[in-house]
KEDO-151334 format. One record per residue (C-alpha): residue in one letter; x, y, z. Coordinates in steps of 0.001 Angstrom, whole numbers, plus 500000, padded with zeros to 6 digits. Each point is the difference from the previous one (the first is absolute). Last residue first. Layout:
N
aXYZ...
//
This chain:
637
x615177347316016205x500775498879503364x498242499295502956x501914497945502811x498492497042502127x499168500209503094x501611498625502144x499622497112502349x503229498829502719x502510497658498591x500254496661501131x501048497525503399x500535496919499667x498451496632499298x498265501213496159x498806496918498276x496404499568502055x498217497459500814x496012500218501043x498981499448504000x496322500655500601x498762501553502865x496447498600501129x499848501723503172x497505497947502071x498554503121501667x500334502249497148x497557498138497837x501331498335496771x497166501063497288x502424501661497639x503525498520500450x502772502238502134x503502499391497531x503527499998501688x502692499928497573x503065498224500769x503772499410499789x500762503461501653x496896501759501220x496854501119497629x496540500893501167x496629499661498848x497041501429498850x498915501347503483x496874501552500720x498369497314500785x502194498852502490x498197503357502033x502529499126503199x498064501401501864x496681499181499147x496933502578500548x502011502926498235x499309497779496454x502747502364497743x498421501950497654x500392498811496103x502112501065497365x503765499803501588x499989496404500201x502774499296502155x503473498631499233x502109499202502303x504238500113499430x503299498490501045x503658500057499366x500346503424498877x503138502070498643x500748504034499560x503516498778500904x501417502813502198x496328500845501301x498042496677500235x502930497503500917x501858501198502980x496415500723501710x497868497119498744x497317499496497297x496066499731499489x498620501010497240x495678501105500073x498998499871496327x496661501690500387x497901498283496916x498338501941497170x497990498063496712x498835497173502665x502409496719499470x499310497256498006x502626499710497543x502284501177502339x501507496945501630x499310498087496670x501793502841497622x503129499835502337x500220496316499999x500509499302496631x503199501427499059x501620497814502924x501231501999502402x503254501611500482x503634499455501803x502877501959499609x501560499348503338x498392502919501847x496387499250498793x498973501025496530x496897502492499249x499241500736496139x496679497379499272x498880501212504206x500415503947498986x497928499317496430x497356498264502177x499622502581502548x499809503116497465x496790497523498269x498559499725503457x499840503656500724x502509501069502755x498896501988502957x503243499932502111x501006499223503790x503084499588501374x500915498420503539x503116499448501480x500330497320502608x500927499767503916x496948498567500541x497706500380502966x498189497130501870x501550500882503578x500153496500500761x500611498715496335x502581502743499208x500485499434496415x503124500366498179x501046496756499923x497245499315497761x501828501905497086x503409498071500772x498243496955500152x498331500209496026x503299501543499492x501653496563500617x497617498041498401x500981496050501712x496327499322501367x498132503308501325x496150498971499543x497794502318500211x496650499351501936x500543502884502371x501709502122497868x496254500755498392x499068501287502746x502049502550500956x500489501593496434x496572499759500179x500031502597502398x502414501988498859x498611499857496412x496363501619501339x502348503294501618x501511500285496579x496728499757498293x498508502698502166x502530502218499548x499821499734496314x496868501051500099x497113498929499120x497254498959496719x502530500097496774x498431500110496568x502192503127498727x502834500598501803x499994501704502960x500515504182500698x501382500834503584x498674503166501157x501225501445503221x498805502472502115x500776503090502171x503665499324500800x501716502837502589x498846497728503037x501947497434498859x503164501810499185x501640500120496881x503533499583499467x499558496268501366x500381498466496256x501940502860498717x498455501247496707x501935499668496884x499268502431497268x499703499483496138x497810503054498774x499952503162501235x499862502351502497x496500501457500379x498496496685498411x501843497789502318x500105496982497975x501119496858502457x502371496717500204x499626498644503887x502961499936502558x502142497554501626x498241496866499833x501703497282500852x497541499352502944x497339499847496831x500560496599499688x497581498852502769x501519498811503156x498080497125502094x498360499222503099x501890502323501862x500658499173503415x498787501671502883x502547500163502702x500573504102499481x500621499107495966x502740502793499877x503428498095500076x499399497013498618x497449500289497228x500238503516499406x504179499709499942x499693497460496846x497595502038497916x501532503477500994x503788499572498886x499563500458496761x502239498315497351x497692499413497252x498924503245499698x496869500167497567x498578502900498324x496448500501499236x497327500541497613x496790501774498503x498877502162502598x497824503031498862x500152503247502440x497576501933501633x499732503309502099x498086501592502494x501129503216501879x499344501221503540x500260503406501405x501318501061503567x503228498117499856x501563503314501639x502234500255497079x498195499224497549x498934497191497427x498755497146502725x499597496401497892x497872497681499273x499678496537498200x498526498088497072x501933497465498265x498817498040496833x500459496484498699x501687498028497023x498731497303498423x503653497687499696x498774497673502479x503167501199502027x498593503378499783x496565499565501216x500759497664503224x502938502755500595x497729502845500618x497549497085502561x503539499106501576x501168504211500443x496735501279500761x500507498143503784x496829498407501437x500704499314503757x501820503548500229x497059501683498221x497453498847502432x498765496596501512x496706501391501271x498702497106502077x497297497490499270x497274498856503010x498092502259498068x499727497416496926x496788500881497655x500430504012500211x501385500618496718x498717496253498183x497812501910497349x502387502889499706x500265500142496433x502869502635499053x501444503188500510x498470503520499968x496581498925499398x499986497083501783x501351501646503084x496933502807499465x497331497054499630x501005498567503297x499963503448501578x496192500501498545x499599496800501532x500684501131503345x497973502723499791x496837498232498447x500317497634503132x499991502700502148x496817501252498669x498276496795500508x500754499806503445x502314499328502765x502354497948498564x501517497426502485x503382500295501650x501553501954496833x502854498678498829x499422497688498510x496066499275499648x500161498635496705x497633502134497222x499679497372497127x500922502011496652x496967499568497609x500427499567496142x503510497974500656x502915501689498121x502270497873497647x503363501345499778x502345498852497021x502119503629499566x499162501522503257x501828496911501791x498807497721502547x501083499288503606x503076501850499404x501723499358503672x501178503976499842x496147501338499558x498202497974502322x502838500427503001x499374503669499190x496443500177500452x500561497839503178x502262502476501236x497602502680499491x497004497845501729x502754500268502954x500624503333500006x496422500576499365x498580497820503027x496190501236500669x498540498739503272x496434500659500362x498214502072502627x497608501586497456x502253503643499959x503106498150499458x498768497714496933x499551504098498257x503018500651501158x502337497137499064x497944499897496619x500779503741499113x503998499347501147x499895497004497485x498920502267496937x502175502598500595x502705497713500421x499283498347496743x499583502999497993x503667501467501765x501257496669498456x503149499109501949x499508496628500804x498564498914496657x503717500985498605x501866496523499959x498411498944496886x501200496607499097x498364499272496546x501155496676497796x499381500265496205x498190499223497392x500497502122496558x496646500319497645x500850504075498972x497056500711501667x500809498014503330x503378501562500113x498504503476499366x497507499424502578x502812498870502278x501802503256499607x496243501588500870x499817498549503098x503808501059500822x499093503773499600x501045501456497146x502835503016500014x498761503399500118x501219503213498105x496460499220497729x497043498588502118x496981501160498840x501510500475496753x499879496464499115x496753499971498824x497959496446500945x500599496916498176x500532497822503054x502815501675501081x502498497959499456x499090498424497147x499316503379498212x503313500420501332x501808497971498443x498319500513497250x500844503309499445x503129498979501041x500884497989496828x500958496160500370x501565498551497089x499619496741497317x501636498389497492x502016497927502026x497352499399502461x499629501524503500x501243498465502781x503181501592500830x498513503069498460x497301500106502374x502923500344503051x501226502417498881x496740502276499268x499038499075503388x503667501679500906x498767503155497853x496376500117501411x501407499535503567x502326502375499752x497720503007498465x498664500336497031x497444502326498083x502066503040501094x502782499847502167x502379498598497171x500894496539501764x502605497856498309x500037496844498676x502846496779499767x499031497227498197x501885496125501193x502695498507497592x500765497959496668x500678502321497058x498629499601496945x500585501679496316x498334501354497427x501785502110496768x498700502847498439x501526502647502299x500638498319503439x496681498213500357x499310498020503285x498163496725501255x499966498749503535x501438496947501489x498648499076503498x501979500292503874x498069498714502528x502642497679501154x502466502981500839x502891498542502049x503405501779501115x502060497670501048x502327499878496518x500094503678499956x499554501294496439x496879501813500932x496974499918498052x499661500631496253x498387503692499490x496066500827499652x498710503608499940x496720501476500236x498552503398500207x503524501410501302x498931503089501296x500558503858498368x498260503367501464x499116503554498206x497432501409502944x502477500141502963x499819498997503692x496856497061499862x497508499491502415x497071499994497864x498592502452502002x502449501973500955x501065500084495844x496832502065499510x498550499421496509x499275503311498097x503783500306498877x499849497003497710x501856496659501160x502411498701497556x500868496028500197x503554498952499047x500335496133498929x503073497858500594x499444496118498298x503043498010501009x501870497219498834x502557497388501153x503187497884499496x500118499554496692x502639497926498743x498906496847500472x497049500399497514x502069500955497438x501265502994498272x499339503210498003x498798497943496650x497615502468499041x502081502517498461x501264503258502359x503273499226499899x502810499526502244x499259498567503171x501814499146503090x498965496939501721x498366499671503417x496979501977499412x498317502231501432x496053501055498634x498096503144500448x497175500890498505x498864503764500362x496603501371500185x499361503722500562x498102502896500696x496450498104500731x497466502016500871x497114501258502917x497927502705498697x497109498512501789x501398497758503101x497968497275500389x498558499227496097x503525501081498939x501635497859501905x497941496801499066x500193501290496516x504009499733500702x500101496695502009x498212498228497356x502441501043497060x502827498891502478x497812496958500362x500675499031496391x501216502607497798x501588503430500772x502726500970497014x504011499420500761x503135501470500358x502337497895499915x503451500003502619x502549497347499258x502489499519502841x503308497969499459x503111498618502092x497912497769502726x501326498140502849x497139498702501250x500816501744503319x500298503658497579x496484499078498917x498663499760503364x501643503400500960x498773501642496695x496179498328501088x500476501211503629x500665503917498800x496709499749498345x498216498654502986x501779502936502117x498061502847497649x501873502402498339x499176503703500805x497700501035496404x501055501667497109x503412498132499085x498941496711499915x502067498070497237x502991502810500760x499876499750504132x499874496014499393x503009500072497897x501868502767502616x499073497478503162x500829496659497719x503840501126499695x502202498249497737x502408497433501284x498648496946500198x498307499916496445x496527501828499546x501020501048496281x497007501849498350x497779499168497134x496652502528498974x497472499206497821x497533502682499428x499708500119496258x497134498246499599x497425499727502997x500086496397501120x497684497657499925x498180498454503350x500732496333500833x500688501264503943x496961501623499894x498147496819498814x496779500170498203x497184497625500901
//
């Protein structure tokens, strides 16, 4: 299809302006937009642009193609009378210019671009409804700049994207801002809409109209217009647009249709003598939803749902029975299959504190997928009324010298050990779009508070069956057993990395980082990586350890404190086979595991070696030290 951002310009409407340090963005911005109050997400791009250190702004004004085009019959359709009053292009650029020809620069000196459309709404349509202040209104449709220049700040996610300046094409490497318009999108449509484009083809977009289509199941939209989507429907949208993902929906609690429907069983169990236990049924709703025992997006529903007793005593009748699984059928409507819901009472509700947003946000951002952010918030003074919002997360910053990692394990542990830190302990704060502010933003790590967060959505790459939590919890514990049989000899970082295991306590003192890598990604990192004294592997040996691999892997790396974050260095890893279930009946699940690497030696599991007698094979290895940590690799064009 069309792309806005490829759209031609209108002749004659080229404008150049000097944005060097110096000149004021407030009176610029009050001239491009002088008939509407300027929006904060505009001021954010001149602010991003002045970081970049940018000297030039050309401003085009452009005709509606691609989903712009799609936007506007899909406003029109909605709101009848509804128009478009303007379309400018924006683009900053590092370099001065001084022509209008086609050769205006190259790609490294454009720092960013930005699509700012003004929607008209007639006098007929009442702006209470649509919640809006004033009828003539800009946003930022979409907008893409480089991200930061800070050397910790990391933004894995981040995918080129094509632009015309003029007649000429260009790229630019980053993550797509959008803004809401109040209209046919809300945040969630427009941080959907970000994270689509991260996945979407070169060539291709993601208009709102389908968006929500998706969203909605192709019903109208109007029936909902000055609302946000619900977080069923953000997962339809996921589904549709054929993105897995992880759900942890912390709001089942809350649900005013699931009270309701609890309080009517309590009663009606009441009156025939029979113990009904909603609070606890309601943690066990809960407890389904934040352990993810299957997603919406590769559920398979049984034809009958077996009725368990929990927690009713016995069910009285036939008409009981009906209620209870009209409740069943209500969870999976609003969440997920619930097949196994009631199968484990002697279970307890673990809660938001035991199953913190911020590990399952930062599973989908270090994978480089990206993930969403739903949460709450009081918008008055007496906290009276309660706002939803959403954000897309797309990458982090990294402090190597916090204090927190170190201190949690000795000071705050309470006598029970850790069994390991996960690389997210130098986390400082996580890479977002705010679509009311802008684009760019850096969200404190513990700025949020758990009971504030609604859900999280942590997208997967294609082909890949659980979570990375899962496969970081499976490489501790064959981490453990596969130490057993190693053999120390004379590698000193071989000891140095056992040394770090508290055989009584059976913790480890060990950093942990987990990645979905595809097997081609992991070969090109193992034919680049060099141990500390310059040392490689043969040229063969990559292609046989990952000849055979399954198409995605979790590359689980396992490092030490003074060595992860100053060095952003390794000295072990597992790999697990990231397309196939883990066997719960065997712990360790050997199967699983493809192998794992230490200094001086690969450790390979054969197929048909049973985990009793574990058949670990010993293969050299050229690297004795400790090497660099994965990346992934950089997109140019």
């Amino acid at each position: 299809m069309a792309l806005a951002r490829l759209a031609r310009h209108c002749r004659g409407s080229v404008e150049r302006f000097d944005v060097r340090y110096g000149r004021s963005n407030f009176a610029l911005i009050e001239r491009l937009f002088p008939d509407t109050p300027p929006e904060v997400s505009v001021r954010r791009l001149f602010s991003l642009a002045r970081a970049a250190g940018c000297t030039c702004l050309s401003v085009e004004k452009i005709l509606p193609e691609g989903a712009i085009a799609e936007e506007n019959s899909e406003l029109a359709r909605l709101f009848p009378g509804c128009r478009m009053g303007g379309l400018l292009r924006l683009s900053f650029w590092r370099r001065p210019r001084e022509t209008d020809d086609d050769n205006i620069g190259s790609n490294g000196a454009l720092a960013g671009y930005a699509l700012c459309k003004l929607d008209i709404l007639p006098n007929n349509i009442s702006l209470e409804k649509v919640g809006r202040k004033v009828r003539r209104q800009w946003h930022v449709f979409e907008a893409v700049f480089e991200r930061s220049p800070y050397p910790h700040n990391y933004s894995v996610c981040a995918k080129p994207y094509r632009i015309r300046v003029l007649q000429k094409e260009y790229w630019i490497l980053g993550v797509m801002y959008c803004q809401q318009n109040g209209l046919n999108k809300s945040c969630a449509q427009v941080a959907l809409r970000t994270l689509g484009m991260l996945h979407a083809g070169e060539d291709n977009d993601v208009p709102y109209n389908h968006l929500n289509g998706l969203a909605t199941d192709g019903k109208p939209l109007g029936h909902q217009l000055g609302k946000d989507l619900s977080a069923v429907e953000i997962m339809r949208a996921l589904t549709g647009l054929g993105l897995q993902f992880d759900a942890f929906d912390y709001t089942l609690l809350q649900s005013p249709a699931l009270t309701s429907k609890l309080d009517g069983l309590e009663k009606i169990f009441g009156k025939h003598g029979r113990k009904f236990d909603s609070v606890k049924a309601r943690h066990f709703l809960s407890q389904y939803i934040e352990t993810q025992i299957s997603e919406i997006a590769d559920r398979t529903l049984p034809k009958e749902i077996a009725l368990k007793t929990f927690p009713v005593d016995q069910l009285p009748d036939a008409h009981h029975q009906k209620l209870l699984g009209e409740l069943y059928a209500w969870t999976d409507s609003q969440t997920m299959d619930i097949r196994n819901l009631f199968e484990n009472p002697e279970s307890i509700w673990r809660g938001r504190l035991d199953h913190p947003y911020q590990k399952y946000l930062y599973a989908g951002v270090e994978s480089g997928t990206g993930a969403l952010l739903g949460f709450h918030y009081n918008d008055d003074a007496k906290n009276s009324v309660v706002q939803h919002h959403i954000v897309p997360v797309f990458g982090h910053t990294f402090n190597q010298d916090t204090w927190v990692p170190r201190a949690e394990q000795s000071y705050f542990s309470a006598g029970a050990a850790l069994r390991f830190l996960v690389s997210d302990s130098w986390l400082s704060s996580f890479i977002i779009h705010d679509d009311n502010f802008g684009a760019n933003y850096c969200l404190p790590k513990l700025f949020l508070k758990p009971q504030q967060v609604d859900y999280v959505l942590a997208l997967r790459r294609p082909g890949i069956k659980y979570s990375g939590l899962v496969a970081e919890a499976l490489a501790a514990e064959l981490f453990l057993e596969i130490v057993r049989g190693l053999k120390i000899e004379s590698n000193a970082w071989l000891q140095r990395l056992l040394g770090q295991i508290d055989k009584t306590k059976l913790t480890l003192n060990l950093v942990f980082r987990t990645i979905a890598v595809s097997r081609k990604e992991l070969a090109l990192h193992y034919q680049e990586m060099k141990d500390w004294e310059g040392k490689s592997e043969a040229p063969w040996l990559p292609k046989l350890i990952t000849q055979n691999l399954p198409e995605m892997v979790w590359l689980i790396e396992i490092s030490v404190h003074e060595l992860f974050p100053i060095n952003k260095r390794k000295i072990a890893e597992i790999v697990l086979d990231a397309t196939s279930l883990p066997d719960e009946t065997h712990h360790p699940d050997l199967k699983i595991l493809q192998y794992a690497r230490f200094p001086s030696a690969y450790i390979l599991w054969m197929p048909g070696s049973s985990a009793q007698n574990h058949s670990l094979i010993h293969f050299p290895s050229n690297l004795e030290s400790h090497t660099p940590v994965f990346q992934f690799p950089t997109v140019e064009h």
